[in-house]
C-alpha positions as CSV (number, residue, x, y, z in Angstrom):
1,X,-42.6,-28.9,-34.7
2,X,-41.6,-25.4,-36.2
3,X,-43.7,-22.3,-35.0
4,X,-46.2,-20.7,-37.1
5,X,-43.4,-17.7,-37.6
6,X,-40.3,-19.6,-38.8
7,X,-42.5,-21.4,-41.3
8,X,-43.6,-18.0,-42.3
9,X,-40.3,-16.5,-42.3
10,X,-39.6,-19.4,-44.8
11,X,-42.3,-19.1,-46.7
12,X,-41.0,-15.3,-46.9
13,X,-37.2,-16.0,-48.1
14,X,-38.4,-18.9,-50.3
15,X,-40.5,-15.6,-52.2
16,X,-37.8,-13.6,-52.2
17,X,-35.3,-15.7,-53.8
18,X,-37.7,-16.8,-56.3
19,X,-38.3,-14.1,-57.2
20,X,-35.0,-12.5,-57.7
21,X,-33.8,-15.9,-59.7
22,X,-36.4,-14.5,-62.4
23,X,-34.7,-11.0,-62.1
24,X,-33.9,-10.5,-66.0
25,X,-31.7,-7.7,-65.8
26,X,-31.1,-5.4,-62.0
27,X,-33.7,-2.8,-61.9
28,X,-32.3,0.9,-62.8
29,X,-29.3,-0.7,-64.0
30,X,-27.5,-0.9,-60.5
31,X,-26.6,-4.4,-59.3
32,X,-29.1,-6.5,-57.5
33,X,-28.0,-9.4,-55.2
34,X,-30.0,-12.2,-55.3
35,X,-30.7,-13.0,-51.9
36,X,-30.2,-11.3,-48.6
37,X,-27.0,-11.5,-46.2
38,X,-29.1,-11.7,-43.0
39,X,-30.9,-15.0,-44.4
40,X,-27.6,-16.7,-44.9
41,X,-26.4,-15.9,-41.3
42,X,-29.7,-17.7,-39.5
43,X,-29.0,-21.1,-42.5
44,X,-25.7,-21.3,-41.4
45,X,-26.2,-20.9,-37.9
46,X,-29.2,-23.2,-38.0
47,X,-27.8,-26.0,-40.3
48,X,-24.6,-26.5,-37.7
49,X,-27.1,-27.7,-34.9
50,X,-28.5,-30.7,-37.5
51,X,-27.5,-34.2,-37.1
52,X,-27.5,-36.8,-33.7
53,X,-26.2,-37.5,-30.8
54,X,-26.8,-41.9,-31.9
55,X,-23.3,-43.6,-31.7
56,X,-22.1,-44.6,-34.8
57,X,-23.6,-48.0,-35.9
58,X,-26.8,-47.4,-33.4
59,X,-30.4,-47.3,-34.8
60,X,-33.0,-46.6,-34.2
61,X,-31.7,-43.2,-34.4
62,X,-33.5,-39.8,-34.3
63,X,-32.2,-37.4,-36.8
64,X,-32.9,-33.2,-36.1
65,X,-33.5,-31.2,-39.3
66,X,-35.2,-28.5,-41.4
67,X,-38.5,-29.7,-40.9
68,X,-38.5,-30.9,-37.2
69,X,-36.9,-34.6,-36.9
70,X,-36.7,-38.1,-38.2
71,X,-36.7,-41.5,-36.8
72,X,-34.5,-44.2,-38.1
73,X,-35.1,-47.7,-37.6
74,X,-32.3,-48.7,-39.6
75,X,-29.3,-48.2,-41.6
76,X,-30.8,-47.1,-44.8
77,X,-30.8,-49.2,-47.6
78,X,-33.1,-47.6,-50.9
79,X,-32.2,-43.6,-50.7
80,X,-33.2,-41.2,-53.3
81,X,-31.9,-37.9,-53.8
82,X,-33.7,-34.8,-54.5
83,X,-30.7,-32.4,-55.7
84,X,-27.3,-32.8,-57.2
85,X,-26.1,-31.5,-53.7
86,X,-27.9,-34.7,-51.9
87,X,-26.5,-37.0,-54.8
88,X,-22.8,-36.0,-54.3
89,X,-23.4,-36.4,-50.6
90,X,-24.7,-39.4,-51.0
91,X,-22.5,-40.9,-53.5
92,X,-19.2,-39.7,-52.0
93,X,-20.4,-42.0,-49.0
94,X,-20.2,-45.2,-51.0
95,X,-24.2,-45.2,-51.2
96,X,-25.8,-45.8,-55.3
97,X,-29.6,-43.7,-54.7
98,X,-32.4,-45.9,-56.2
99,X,-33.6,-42.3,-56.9
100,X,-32.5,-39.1,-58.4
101,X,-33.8,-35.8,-59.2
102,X,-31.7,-33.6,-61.7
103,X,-31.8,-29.8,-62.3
104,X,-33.6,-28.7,-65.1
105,X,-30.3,-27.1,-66.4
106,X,-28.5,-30.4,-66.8
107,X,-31.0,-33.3,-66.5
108,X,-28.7,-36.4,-66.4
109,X,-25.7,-37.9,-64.3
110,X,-22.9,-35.3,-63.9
111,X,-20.1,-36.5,-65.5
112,X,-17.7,-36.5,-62.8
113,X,-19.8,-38.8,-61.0
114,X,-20.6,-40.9,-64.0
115,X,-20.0,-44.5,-63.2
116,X,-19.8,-44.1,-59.4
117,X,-23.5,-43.4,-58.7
118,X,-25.0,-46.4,-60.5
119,X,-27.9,-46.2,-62.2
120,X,-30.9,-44.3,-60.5
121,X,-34.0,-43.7,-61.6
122,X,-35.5,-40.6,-62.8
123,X,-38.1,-39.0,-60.4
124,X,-38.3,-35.6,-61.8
125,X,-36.7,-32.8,-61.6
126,X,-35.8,-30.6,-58.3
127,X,-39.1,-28.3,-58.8
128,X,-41.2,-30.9,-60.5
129,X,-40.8,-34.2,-58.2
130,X,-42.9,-36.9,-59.5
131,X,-44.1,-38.5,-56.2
132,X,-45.4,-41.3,-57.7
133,X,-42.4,-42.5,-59.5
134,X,-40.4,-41.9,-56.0
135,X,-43.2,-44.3,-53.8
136,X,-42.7,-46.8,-56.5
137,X,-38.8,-47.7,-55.6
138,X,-40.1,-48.1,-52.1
139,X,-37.1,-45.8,-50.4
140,X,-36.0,-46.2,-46.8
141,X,-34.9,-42.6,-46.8
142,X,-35.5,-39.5,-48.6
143,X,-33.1,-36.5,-48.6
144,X,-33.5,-33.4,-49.9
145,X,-33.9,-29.2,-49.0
146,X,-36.5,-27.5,-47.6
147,X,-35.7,-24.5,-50.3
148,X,-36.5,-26.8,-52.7
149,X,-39.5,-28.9,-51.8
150,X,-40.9,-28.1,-48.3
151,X,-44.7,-28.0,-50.0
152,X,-44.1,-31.4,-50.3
153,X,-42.3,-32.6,-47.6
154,X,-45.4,-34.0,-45.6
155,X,-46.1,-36.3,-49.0
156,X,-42.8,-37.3,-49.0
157,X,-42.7,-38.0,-45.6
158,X,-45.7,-40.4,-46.0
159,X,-44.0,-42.1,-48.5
160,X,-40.5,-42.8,-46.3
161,X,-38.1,-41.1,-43.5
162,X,-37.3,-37.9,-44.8
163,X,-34.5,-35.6,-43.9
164,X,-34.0,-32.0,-45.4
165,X,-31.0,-29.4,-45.0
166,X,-32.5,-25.8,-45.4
167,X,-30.6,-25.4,-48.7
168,X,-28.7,-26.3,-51.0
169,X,-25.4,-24.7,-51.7
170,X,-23.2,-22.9,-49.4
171,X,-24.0,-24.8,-46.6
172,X,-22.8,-28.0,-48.3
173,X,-20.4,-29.0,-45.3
174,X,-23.2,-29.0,-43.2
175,X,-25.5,-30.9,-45.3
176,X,-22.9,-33.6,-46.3
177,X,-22.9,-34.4,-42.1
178,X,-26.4,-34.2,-42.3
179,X,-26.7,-36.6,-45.0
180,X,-23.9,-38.8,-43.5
181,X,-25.9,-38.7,-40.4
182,X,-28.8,-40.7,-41.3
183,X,-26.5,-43.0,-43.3
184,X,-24.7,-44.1,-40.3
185,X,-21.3,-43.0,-42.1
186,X,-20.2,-39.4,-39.7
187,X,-16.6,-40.6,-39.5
188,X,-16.4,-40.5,-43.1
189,X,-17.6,-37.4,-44.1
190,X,-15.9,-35.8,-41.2
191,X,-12.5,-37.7,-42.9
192,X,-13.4,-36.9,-46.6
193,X,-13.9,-32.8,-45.2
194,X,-10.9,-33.1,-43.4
195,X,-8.8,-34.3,-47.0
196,X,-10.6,-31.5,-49.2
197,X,-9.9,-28.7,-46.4
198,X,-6.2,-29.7,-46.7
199,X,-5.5,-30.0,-50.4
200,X,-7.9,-26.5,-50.6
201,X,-5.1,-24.8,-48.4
202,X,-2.0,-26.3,-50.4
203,X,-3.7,-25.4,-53.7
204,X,-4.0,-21.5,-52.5
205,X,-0.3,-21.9,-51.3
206,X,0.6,-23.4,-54.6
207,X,-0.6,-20.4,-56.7
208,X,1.4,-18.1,-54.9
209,X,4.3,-19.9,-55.1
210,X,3.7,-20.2,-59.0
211,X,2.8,-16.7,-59.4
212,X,4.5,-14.7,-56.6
213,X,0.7,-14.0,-55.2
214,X,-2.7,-15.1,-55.2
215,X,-4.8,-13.3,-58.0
216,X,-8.0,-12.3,-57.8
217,X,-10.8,-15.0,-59.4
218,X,-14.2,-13.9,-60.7
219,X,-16.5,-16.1,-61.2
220,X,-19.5,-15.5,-64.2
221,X,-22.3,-17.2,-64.9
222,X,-24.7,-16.7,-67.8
223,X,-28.0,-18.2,-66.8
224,X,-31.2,-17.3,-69.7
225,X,-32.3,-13.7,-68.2
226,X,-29.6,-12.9,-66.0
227,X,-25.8,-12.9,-65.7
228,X,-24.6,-13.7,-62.4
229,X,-20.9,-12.8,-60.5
230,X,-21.0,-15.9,-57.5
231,X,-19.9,-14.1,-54.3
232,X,-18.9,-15.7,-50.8
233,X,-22.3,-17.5,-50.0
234,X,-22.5,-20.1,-53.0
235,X,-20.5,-23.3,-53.7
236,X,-17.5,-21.7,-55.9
237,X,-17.2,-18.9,-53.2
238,X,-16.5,-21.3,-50.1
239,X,-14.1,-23.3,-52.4
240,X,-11.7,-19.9,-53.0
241,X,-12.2,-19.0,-49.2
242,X,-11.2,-22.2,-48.2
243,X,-8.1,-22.2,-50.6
244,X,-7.4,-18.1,-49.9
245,X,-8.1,-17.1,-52.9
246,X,-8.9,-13.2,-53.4
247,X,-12.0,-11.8,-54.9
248,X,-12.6,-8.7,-56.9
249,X,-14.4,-6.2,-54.8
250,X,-17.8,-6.3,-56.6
251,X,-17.9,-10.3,-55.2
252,X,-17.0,-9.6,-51.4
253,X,-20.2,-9.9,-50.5
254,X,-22.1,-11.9,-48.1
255,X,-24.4,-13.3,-50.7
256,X,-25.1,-15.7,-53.2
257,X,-24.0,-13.6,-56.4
258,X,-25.1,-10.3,-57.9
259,X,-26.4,-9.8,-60.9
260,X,-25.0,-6.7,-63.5
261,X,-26.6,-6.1,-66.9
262,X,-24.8,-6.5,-70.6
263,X,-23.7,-3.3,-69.9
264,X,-22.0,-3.8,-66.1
265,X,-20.1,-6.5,-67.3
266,X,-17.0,-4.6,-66.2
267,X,-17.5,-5.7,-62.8
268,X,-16.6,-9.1,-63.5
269,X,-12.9,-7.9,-63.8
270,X,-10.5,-9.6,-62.2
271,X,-6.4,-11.1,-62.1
272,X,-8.6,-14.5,-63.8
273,X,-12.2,-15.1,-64.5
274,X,-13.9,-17.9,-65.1
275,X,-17.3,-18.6,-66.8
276,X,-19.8,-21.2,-66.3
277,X,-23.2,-21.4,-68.5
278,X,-26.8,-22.6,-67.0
279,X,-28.0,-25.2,-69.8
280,X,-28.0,-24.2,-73.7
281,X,-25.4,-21.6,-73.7
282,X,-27.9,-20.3,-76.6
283,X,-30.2,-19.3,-74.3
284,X,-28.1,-16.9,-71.9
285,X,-26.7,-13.6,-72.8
286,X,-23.2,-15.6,-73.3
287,X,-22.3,-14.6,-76.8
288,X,-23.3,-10.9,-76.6
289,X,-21.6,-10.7,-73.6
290,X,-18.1,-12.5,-74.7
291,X,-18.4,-11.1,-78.4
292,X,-18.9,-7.2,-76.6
293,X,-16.9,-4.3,-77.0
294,X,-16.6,-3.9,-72.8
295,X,-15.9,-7.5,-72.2
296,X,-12.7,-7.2,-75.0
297,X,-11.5,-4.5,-72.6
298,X,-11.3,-6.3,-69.3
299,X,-8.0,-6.6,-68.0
300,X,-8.2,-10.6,-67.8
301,X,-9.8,-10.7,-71.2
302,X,-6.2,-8.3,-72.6
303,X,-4.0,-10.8,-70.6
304,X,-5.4,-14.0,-71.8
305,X,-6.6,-15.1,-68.6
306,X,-9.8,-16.0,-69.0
307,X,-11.2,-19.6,-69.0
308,X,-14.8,-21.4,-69.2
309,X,-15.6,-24.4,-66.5
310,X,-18.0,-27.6,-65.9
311,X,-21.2,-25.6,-64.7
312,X,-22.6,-29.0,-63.6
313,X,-19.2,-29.4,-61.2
314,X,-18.7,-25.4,-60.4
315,X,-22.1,-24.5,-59.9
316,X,-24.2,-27.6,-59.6
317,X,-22.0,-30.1,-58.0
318,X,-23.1,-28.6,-54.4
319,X,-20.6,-32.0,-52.3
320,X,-17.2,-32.3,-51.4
321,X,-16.6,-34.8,-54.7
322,X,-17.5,-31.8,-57.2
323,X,-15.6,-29.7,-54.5
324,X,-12.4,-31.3,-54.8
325,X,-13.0,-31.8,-58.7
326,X,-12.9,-27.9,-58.6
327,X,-9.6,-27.8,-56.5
328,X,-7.6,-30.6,-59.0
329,X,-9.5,-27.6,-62.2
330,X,-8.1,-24.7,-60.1
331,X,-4.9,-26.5,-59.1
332,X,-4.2,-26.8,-63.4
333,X,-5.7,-23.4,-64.2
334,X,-3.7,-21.3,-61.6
């Protein structure tokens, strides 16, 4: 059991990065990052201590996680997934969920998974979980974030074992073990991390030895309201850390992104960019932005070096199979 005070304090961060996810533009026009540097410290410090000490193949197992812990009678069977972070964990690990909740940005099966995950059913989306549609396929195991859903966790947990990281995104390592955990399949994750850690480190070595160093990448997404440059603590910026690939200044942060205006766009400069779009590109700030007198004046925009990339795979995938996806993208764009 968690004490009154974390639960609080996570009730607290939850707040906060809510609400600066409906941030339209940063207040005053100076930059706003999206969610604080201290909170990332205690998620990655907490999420390394998840997991068990059950030898592989043992059950019942006890599994420790964001919401206290979980007993296992068995080797799960009928999993559902509550994020596209949980599904490429999941999937990756030779397991087809019964159960799938999508974003709300891109509502179906990723493509780079399509045909390896089966065919799950639809139980809502990651903020809208239909609980009745998930007790119907019976699951053995539930996996999912407390960011996301830990109002519902004791519903879900009523329903079948549940397991939760703390959230989704640049704590994906930690999750996948997590996940692999109460699958019964450590030795496989640990493997599959071990592969994507190595080709990461030849890719960065390959782009300098194509282009006698390693530029700079910015990464820029449009999402409706807000444009976002990713910094160290997201998906994309773990990738180019692992790989030793530079950032531009404005994105050495220890947070998730920060946001700039139409008008800060400049800050996105950098040796390449790339650009990723939330949903109907219609509905961001994408065309004003691209079709804009500032943009036209970057430096990577002059040279030619600027390319747009799978949001769903970039941004969404959240798991070492979009992760290396965005290596073999990198490895042909650098």
């Amino acid at each position: 059991m968690r004490s009154k005070s974390t639960v609080t304090a996570a009730v607290v961060a939850l707040a906060l990065l809510l609400g600066a996810c409906a941030t339209g533009k940063p207040p005053g026009g100076q930059p706003a990052v999206a969610v604080g540097g201290s909170e990332f410290a205690k998620a990655a410090e907490e999420s390394a201590k998840f997991g068990t000490d059950a030898a592989p193949g043992v059950f019942p197992r006890t599994i420790k996680h964001a919401m206290g812990s979980t007993a296992l009678q068995k080797r799960p069977e009928r999993v559902i997934v509550l994020d596209g972070g949980e599904l490429d964990n999941v999937v990756a690990l030779g397991v087809k969920p019964v159960g799938v909740a999508f974003t709300e940005g891109s509502p179906v099966m990723p493509g780079y998974l399509a045909g390896k995950a089966g065919d799950p059913a639809n139980v809502g989306t990651v903020n809208t979980l239909k609980l009745e549609a998930i007790k119907a396929l019976r699951p053995d195991l539930i996996l999912g974030s407390r960011l996301r859903a830990e109002q519902l966790y004791p519903k879900l947990a009523e329903i079948a074992p549940t397991v939760f990281s703390l959230r989704p995104g640049f704590t994906w390592k930690e999750n996948f073990r997590l996940n692999a955990a109460a699958l019964d399949r450590t030795a496989d994750a640990d493997a599959q991390l071990a592969d994507y850690t190595r080709r990461a480190k030849e890719i960065g070595a390959r782009a300098e030895q194509r282009l006698g160093k390693r530029p700079t990448i910015s990464m820029v997404r449009f999402m409706p309201g807000r444009i976002r440059l990713y910094a160290a603590k997201s998906f994309i910026g773990t990738i180019l850390i692992d790989a030793g690939l530079p950032r531009p200044a404005t994105q050495q942060v220890e947070d998730l992104a920060v946001e700039v205006s139409t008008e800060q766009i400049g800050k996105a400069d950098a040796d390449r960019i790339y650009t990723g779009s939330y949903g109907d590109p219609a509905k961001t700030q994408q065309a004003d932005v691209l079709g804009g007198q500032v943009w036209k004046q970057l430096g990577a925009v002059k040279a030619g070096n600027v390319r747009p990339v799978s949001d769903e795979t970039w941004f969404l995938g959240l798991g070492v199979m979009a992760a290396n996806q965005v290596l073999t993208d990198l490895d042909g764009l650098l």
